[in-house]
C-alpha positions, 0 to 999 in steps of 0.5 A, spaced: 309 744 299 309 742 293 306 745 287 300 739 284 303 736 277 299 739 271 298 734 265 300 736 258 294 733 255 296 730 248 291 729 242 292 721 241 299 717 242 304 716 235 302 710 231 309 708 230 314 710 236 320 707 235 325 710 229 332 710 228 338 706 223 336 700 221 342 696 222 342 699 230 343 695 236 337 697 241 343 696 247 342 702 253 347 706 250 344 706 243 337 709 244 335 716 245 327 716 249 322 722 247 317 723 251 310 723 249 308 730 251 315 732 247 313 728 242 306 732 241 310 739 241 313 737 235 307 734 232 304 741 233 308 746 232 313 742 226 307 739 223 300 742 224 304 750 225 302 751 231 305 758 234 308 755 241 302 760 245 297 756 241 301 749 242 301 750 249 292 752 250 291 746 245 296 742 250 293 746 256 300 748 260 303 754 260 308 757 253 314 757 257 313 750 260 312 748 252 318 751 251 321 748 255 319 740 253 319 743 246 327 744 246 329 738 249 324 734 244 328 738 239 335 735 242 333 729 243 332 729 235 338 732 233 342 726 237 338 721 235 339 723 228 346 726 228 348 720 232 345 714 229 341 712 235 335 710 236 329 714 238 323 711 243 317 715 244 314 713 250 312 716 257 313 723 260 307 726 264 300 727 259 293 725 258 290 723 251 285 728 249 276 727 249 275 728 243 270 732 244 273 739 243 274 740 251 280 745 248 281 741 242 280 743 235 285 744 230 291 739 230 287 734 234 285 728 231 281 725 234 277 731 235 277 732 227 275 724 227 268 725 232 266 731 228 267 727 221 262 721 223 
Protein backbone atom coordinates (compact mmCIF):
# COMPACT_ATOMS: atom_id res chain seq x y z
CA UNK A 1 0.00 0.00 0.00
CA UNK A 2 0.94 3.00 -0.74
CA UNK A 3 2.20 5.64 1.73
CA UNK A 4 -0.46 8.82 2.17
CA UNK A 5 0.86 12.08 0.39
CA UNK A 6 2.50 14.61 3.18
CA UNK A 7 1.49 18.34 2.03
CA UNK A 8 4.32 20.74 2.22
CA UNK A 9 2.94 23.52 3.73
CA UNK A 10 4.04 27.00 2.18
CA UNK A 11 3.43 30.58 4.03
CA UNK A 12 1.44 32.48 1.18
CA UNK A 13 1.77 31.93 -2.78
CA UNK A 14 4.44 34.65 -4.74
CA UNK A 15 3.03 37.69 -5.83
CA UNK A 16 4.68 37.33 -9.00
CA UNK A 17 5.21 33.93 -10.79
CA UNK A 18 6.10 34.53 -13.95
CA UNK A 19 10.02 35.53 -14.46
CA UNK A 20 12.40 35.21 -17.45
CA UNK A 21 13.93 37.52 -20.80
CA UNK A 22 11.97 39.98 -21.67
CA UNK A 23 11.96 39.47 -25.47
CA UNK A 24 10.98 35.43 -24.64
CA UNK A 25 8.37 33.37 -26.43
CA UNK A 26 6.24 31.66 -23.98
CA UNK A 27 6.30 28.57 -26.24
CA UNK A 28 6.66 24.83 -24.25
CA UNK A 29 10.00 24.57 -25.12
CA UNK A 30 10.87 28.00 -23.62
CA UNK A 31 9.80 27.90 -20.07
CA UNK A 32 11.02 26.30 -17.13
CA UNK A 33 7.68 25.34 -14.14
CA UNK A 34 9.01 25.64 -10.29
CA UNK A 35 6.52 24.41 -8.22
CA UNK A 36 5.29 26.40 -5.23
CA UNK A 37 6.64 24.10 -2.32
CA UNK A 38 10.24 24.66 -4.61
CA UNK A 39 9.68 27.93 -4.52
CA UNK A 40 9.18 28.08 -0.63
CA UNK A 41 12.50 26.34 -0.33
CA UNK A 42 14.22 28.89 -1.91
CA UNK A 43 12.20 31.53 0.00
CA UNK A 44 13.26 30.12 3.02
CA UNK A 45 16.67 28.95 3.01
CA UNK A 46 18.01 31.68 0.26
CA UNK A 47 15.93 34.78 1.44
CA UNK A 48 14.96 34.30 5.24
CA UNK A 49 18.32 31.92 5.90
CA UNK A 50 16.69 29.03 7.18
CA UNK A 51 19.02 25.96 7.94
CA UNK A 52 17.38 23.30 5.53
CA UNK A 53 16.16 21.43 9.42
CA UNK A 54 14.45 24.62 10.03
CA UNK A 55 12.89 24.89 6.31
CA UNK A 56 11.72 21.50 6.76
CA UNK A 57 9.77 21.98 10.75
CA UNK A 58 8.48 25.60 9.17
CA UNK A 59 7.22 23.63 6.04
CA UNK A 60 6.28 20.39 7.90
CA UNK A 61 8.06 17.65 5.90
CA UNK A 62 11.22 15.85 6.65
CA UNK A 63 15.03 17.53 5.97
CA UNK A 64 15.99 15.34 3.49
CA UNK A 65 12.55 15.67 1.43
CA UNK A 66 13.49 19.74 1.60
CA UNK A 67 16.57 18.50 0.22
CA UNK A 68 15.23 17.08 -2.22
CA UNK A 69 12.54 19.78 -3.50
CA UNK A 70 15.43 22.36 -2.67
CA UNK A 71 17.90 21.06 -5.35
CA UNK A 72 15.58 20.54 -8.03
CA UNK A 73 14.26 24.10 -7.28
CA UNK A 74 17.85 25.34 -7.38
CA UNK A 75 18.31 23.51 -11.10
CA UNK A 76 15.18 24.73 -12.47
CA UNK A 77 16.62 28.32 -11.67
CA UNK A 78 19.77 27.76 -13.01
CA UNK A 79 18.13 26.71 -16.48
CA UNK A 80 16.08 29.37 -16.67
CA UNK A 81 18.67 31.65 -16.20
CA UNK A 82 21.56 30.18 -18.00
CA UNK A 83 19.13 29.41 -20.88
CA UNK A 84 17.25 32.25 -21.23
CA UNK A 85 13.73 30.56 -20.36
CA UNK A 86 11.10 31.70 -18.62
CA UNK A 87 10.67 30.53 -15.24
CA UNK A 88 6.49 29.52 -14.15
CA UNK A 89 5.67 29.17 -10.60
CA UNK A 90 2.65 27.24 -10.24
CA UNK A 91 1.52 23.78 -8.85
CA UNK A 92 3.37 21.29 -6.83
CA UNK A 93 2.10 19.40 -3.70
CA UNK A 94 1.33 22.02 -0.76
CA UNK A 95 -0.95 23.81 1.52
CA UNK A 96 -1.09 27.88 2.30
CA UNK A 97 -0.09 28.31 6.09
CA UNK A 98 -3.21 29.56 8.92
CA UNK A 99 -1.39 32.23 9.86
CA UNK A 100 -1.91 31.33 13.14
CA UNK A 101 1.54 30.26 14.46
CA UNK A 102 0.17 26.58 13.93
CA UNK A 103 4.32 25.91 13.47
CA UNK A 104 4.47 29.16 11.85
CA UNK A 105 6.66 31.78 13.28
CA UNK A 106 10.01 33.27 11.59
CA UNK A 107 9.97 33.67 7.76
CA UNK A 108 6.21 33.47 7.71
CA UNK A 109 4.26 36.34 6.30
CA UNK A 110 1.00 35.82 7.17
CA UNK A 111 1.77 34.94 10.37
CA UNK A 112 4.05 38.38 10.91
CA UNK A 113 0.92 40.01 9.21
CA UNK A 114 -1.83 38.33 12.23
CA UNK A 115 0.64 39.34 14.84
CA UNK A 116 1.11 43.17 13.73
CA UNK A 117 -2.55 44.08 13.54
Amino acid sequence: MARPMKWRKVCCLPEINKFGPLDAFADAENHVIMTVDEYETIRLIDLEGFTQEECATQMNVARSTVQGIYNDARKKLAESLVNGKILLIEGGEYRICDGLGNGCARGCHRYRRSRSG
